[in-house]
C-alpha positions in Angstrom: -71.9 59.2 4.5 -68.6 60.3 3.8 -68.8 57.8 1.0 -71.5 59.3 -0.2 -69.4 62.7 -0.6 -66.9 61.3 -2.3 -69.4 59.6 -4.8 -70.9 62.9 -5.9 -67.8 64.9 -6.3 -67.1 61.9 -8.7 -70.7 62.5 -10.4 -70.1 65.8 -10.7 -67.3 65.7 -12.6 -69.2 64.0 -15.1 -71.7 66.8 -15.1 -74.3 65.6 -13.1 -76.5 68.7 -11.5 -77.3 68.7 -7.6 -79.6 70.7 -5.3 -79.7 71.1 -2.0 -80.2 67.8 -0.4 -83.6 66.8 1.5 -84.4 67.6 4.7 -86.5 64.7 7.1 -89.5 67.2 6.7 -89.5 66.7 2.9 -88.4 62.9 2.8 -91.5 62.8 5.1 -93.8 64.5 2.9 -92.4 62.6 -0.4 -92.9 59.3 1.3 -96.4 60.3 2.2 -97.2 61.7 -1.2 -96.1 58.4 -3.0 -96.5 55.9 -0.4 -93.4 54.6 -0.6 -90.2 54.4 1.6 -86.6 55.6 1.1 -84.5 52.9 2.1 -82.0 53.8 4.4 -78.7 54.4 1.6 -80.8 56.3 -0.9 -82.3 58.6 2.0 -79.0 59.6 3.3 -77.6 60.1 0.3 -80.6 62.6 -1.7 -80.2 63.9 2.1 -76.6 65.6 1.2 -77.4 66.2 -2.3 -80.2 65.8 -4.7 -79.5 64.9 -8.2 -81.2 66.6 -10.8 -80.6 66.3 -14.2 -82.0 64.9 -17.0 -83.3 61.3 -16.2 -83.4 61.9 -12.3 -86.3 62.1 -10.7 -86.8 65.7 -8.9 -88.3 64.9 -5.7 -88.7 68.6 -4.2 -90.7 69.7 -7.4 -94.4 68.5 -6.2 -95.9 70.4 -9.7 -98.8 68.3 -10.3 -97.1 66.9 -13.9 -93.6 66.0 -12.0 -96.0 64.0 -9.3 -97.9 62.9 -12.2 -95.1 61.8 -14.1 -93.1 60.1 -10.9 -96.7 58.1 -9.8 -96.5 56.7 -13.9 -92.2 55.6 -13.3 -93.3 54.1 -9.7 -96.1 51.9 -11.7 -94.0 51.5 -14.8 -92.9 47.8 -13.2 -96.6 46.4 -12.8 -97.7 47.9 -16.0 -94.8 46.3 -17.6 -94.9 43.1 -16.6 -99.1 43.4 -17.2 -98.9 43.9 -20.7 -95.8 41.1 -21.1 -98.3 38.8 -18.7 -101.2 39.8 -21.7 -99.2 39.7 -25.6 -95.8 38.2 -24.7 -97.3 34.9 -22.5 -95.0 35.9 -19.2 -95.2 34.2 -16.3 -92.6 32.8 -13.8 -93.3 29.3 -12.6 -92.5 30.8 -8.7 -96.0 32.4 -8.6 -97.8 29.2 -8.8 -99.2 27.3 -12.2 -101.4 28.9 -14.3 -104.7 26.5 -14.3 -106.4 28.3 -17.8 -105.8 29.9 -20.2 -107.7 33.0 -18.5 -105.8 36.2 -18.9 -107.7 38.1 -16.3 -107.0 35.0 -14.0 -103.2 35.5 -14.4 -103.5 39.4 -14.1 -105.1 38.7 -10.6 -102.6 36.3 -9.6 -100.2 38.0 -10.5 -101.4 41.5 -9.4 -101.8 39.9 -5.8 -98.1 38.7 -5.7 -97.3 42.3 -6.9 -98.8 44.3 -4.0 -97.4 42.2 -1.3 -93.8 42.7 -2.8 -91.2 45.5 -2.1 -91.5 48.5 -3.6 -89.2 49.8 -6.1 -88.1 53.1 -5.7 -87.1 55.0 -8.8 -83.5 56.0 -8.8 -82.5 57.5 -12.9 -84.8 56.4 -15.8 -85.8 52.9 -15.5 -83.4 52.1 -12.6 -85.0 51.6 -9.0 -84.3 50.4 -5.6 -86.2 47.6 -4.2 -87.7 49.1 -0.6 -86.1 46.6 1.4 -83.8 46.6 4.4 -80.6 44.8 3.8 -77.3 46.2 3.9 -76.3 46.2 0.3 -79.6 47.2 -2.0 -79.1 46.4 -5.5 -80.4 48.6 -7.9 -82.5 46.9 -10.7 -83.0 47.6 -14.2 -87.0 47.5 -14.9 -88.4 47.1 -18.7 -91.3 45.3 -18.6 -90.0 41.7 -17.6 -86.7 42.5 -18.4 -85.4 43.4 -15.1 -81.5 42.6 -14.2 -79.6 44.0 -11.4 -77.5 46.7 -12.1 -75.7 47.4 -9.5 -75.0 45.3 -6.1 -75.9 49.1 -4.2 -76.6 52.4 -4.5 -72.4 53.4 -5.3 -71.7 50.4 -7.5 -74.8 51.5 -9.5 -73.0 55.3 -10.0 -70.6 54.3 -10.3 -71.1 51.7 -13.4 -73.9 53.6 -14.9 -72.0 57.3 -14.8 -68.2 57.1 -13.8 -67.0 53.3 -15.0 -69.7 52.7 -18.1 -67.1 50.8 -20.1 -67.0 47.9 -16.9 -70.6 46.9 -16.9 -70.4 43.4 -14.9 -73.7 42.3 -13.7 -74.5 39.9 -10.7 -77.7 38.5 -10.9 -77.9 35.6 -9.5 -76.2 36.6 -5.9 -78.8 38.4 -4.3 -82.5 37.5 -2.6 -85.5 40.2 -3.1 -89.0 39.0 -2.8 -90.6 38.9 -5.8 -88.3 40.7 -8.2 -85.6 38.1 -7.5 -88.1 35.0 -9.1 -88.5 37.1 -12.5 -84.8 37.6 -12.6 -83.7 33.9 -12.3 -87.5 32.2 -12.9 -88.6 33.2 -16.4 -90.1 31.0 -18.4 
């Protein structure tokens, strides 16, 4: 965790705002709220500090609008790739061929492949963290089916997206996440 100190001194210097971080009560309740998970590196680190400024997502503030609004950036991935699946003819030759022509069919397919994958959790606008357990979690970049990795974990990510923004090197082709990793390298 000490890491993890370091890191936000570094963030903010660069004017990102903090609160208190979460407590296992909270993360509990969150989790429950949104049926997700927190994998392990971004629950200890929103448990020092909690970033808040613009583009983060405030995770203590369970207004109905700011649960709203983080149900609509959790769903943001499926709706995306729903509407590329419907007017931009997306589909990744992983998740099986596509015997017609029907739409609906390929929503369903797809839809099924969706739920059974791993969450992504969001981290700062369309950024997110796949709910897996792996040492090193990369963070992904999500529009629609454009989705990249971003960072190869939680402290690379800060530190290209805030700190370093000039050294942007991405490594997509180096890591293994059900589902998200076959649109990455399998679009056709």
């Amino acid at each position: 965790m000490s890491n993890y100190n370091k890191l936000i001194k570094m963030l903010e210097m660069k004017d990102i705002e903090f609160n208190e971080g979460l407590t296992d009560k909270e993360i509990a309740y969150i989790e429950k709220i949104y049926s997700i998970t927190f994998p392990k590196q971004l629950k200890d680190f929103i448990k020092i500090k909690l970033p808040v400024s613009n583009g983060f997502y405030n995770w203590r503030d369970f207004t109905d609008a700011n649960i709203k609004k983080i149900k609509n950036v959790i769903n943001a991935p499926m709706e995306g790739l729903l509407f590329d699946i419907e007017y931009n003819d997306f589909w990744v030759e992983n998740w099986g061929k596509v015997v017609d022509d029907n739409i609906e069919t390929q929503k369903q397919k797809f839809l099924e492949k969706y739920y059974k994958a791993p969450k992504l959790i969001p981290i700062y606008g369309h950024r997110y963290m796949p709910d897996i357990k792996a040492k090193n979690i990369p963070i992904l970049s999500v529009m629609q089916s454009d989705i990249i990795i971003y960072g190869k974990n939680l402290e690379d990510y800060f530190e290209k997206e805030f700190i370093l923004s000039n050294k942007l090197e991405l490594d997509n082709d180096n890591h293994d996440i059900e589902f998200w990793s076959d649109i990455i390298r399998g679009k056709r």
